[in-house]
C-alpha positions in Angstrom: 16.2 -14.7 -17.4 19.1 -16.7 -15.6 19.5 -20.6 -14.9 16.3 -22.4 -13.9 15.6 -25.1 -11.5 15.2 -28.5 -12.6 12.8 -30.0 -10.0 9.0 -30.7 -10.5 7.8 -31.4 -7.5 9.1 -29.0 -4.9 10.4 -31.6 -2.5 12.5 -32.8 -5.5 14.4 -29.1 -4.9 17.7 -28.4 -4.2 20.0 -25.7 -2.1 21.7 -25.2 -6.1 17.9 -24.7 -7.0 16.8 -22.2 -4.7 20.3 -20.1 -5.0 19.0 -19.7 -8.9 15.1 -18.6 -7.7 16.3 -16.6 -5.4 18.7 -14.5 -7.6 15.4 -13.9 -10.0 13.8 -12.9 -6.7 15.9 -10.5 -5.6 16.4 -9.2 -9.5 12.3 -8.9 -9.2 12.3 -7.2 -5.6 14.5 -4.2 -8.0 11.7 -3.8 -9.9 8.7 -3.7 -7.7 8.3 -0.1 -7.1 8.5 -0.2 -10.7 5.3 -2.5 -10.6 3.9 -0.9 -7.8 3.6 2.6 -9.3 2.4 0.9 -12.3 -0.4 -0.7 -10.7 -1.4 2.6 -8.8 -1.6 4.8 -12.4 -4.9 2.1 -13.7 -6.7 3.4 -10.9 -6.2 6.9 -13.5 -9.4 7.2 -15.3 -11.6 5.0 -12.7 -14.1 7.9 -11.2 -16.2 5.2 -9.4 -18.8 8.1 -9.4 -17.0 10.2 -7.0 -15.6 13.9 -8.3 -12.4 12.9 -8.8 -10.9 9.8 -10.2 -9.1 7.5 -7.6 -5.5 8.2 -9.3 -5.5 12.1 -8.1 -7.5 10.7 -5.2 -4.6 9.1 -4.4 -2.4 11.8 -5.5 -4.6 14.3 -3.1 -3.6 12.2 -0.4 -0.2 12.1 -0.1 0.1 15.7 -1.3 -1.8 16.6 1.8 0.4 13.9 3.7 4.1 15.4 2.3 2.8 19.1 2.6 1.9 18.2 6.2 5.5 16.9 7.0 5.2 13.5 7.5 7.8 10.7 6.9 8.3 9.0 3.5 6.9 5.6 5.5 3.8 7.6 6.1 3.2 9.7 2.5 3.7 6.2 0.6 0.7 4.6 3.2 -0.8 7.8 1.9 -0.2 7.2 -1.6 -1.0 3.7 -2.0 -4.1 3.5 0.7 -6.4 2.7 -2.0 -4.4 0.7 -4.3 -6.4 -2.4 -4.3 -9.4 -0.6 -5.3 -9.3 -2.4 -9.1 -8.8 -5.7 -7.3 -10.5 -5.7 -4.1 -14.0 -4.4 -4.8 -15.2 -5.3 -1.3 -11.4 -5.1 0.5 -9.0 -2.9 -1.4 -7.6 -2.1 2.4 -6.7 -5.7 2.7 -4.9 -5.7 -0.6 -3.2 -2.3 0.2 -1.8 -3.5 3.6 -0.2 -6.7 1.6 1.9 -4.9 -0.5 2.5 -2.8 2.1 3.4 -5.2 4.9 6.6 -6.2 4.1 8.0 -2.8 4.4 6.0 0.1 7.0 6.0 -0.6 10.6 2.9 -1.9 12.5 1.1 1.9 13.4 0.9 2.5 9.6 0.2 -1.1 8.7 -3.3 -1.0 10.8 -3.6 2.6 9.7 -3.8 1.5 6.2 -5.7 -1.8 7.0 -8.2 -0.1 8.8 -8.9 3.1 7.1 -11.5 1.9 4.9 -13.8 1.0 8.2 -12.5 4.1 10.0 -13.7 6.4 6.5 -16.7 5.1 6.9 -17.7 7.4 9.5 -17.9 9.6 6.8 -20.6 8.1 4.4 -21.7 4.9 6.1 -24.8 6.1 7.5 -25.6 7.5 3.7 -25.5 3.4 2.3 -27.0 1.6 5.8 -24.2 1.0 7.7 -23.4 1.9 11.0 -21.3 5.0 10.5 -19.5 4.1 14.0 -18.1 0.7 13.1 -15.2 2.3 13.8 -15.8 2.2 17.5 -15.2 -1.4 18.3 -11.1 -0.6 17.7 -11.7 2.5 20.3 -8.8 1.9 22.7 -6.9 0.6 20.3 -2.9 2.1 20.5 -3.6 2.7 16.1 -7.4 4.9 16.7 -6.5 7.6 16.7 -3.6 7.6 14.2 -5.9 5.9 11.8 -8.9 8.4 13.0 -6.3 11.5 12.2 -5.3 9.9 8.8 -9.3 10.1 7.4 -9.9 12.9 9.0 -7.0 15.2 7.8 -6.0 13.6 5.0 -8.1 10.6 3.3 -11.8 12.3 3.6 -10.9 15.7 2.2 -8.9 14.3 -1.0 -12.1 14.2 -3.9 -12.0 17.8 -4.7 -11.2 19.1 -8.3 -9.6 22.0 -7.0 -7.5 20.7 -4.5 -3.4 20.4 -5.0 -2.3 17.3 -6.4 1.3 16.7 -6.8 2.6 14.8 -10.0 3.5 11.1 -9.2 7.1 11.8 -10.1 7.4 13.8 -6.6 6.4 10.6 -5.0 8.4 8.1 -6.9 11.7 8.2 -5.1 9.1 8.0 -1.2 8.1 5.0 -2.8 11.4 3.5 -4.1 12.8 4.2 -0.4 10.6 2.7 1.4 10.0 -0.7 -0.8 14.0 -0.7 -0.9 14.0 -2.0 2.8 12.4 -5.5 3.6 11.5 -5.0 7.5 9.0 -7.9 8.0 8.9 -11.1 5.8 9.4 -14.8 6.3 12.3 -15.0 3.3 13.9 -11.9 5.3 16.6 -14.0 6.9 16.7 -16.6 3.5 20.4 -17.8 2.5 19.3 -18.3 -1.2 18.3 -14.5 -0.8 20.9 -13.4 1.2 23.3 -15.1 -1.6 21.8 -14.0 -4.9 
């Protein structure tokens, strides 16, 4: 740990202050694929009661992503699509698109913010939902990238059988894409820039 600030009220900070948070900051952002990837391996283990647990889920996913030749941006959406599902019972998509905000574009953003209405074409109908929720985005420039995404590669992904490449193939997708900040409000922060 470096030097500390010495305020206890924030409007007590200083410029000296905020140069010393944000060198822990930007020693943290380092690490965050780190975190991120650590995060994504409790969900190992966690069947849910579907036939696979949501780790090789996960796994299935961006295998079927990569193998399909699509972008590093895309296969880490893939990857980390259900990441909030141990904190986010009722929104893991929500949680998913925050960590992933920061750092994909806006297509694969709502992809990933949206999937979890857009799979439900799949099974709503089986729990009393209305298996076309999905239709109030029709029209939307996102449907059918997000439609594609469930269809190809989220929906078929709980089979035993099916290819699952070993994290460490995905590791360095995920540290390139977290290693560029494309969309935050601290993007353009001095105490950032200088740390």
């Amino acid at each position: 740990m470096g030097q500390r600030a010495s305020f206890t009220r924030m409007e007590e900070s200083t410029a000296e202050d905020w140069r010393a948070i944000g060198a822990e900051v930007m020693a943290s952002a380092r690490t965050l694929p780190d975190r991120v990837l650590a995060h994504l391996k409790l969900l190992e283990g966690d069947y849910g009661g579907f036939p696979v647990d949501r780790y090789q889920h996960s796994l299935q996913t961006a295998t079927r992503a990569l193998r399909d030749g699509r972008d590093d941006e895309y296969v880490a959406c893939a990857l980390l699509h259900d990441i909030g599902d141990t904190l986010g019972s009722y929104n893991h998509f929500d949680i998913a698109a925050a960590i992933l905000k920061p750092f994909v574009g806006e297509a694969n953003l709502w992809m990933v913010q949206h999937h979890g209405i857009f799979q439900g074409y799949y099974f709503f109908h089986h729990i009393g939902l209305d298996r076309d929720l999905r239709e109030q985005f029709r029209g939307h420039p996102h449907f059918a990238r997000t439609e594609e995404f469930c269809a190809e590669y989220d929906n078929p992904a709980f089979d035993p059988k099916a290819e699952a490449l070993p994290i460490t193939e995905f590791e360095p997708i995920v540290r390139r894409v977290f290693s560029q900040v494309r969309h935050s409000v601290y993007r353009g922060s001095t105490a950032v820039a200088a740390a």
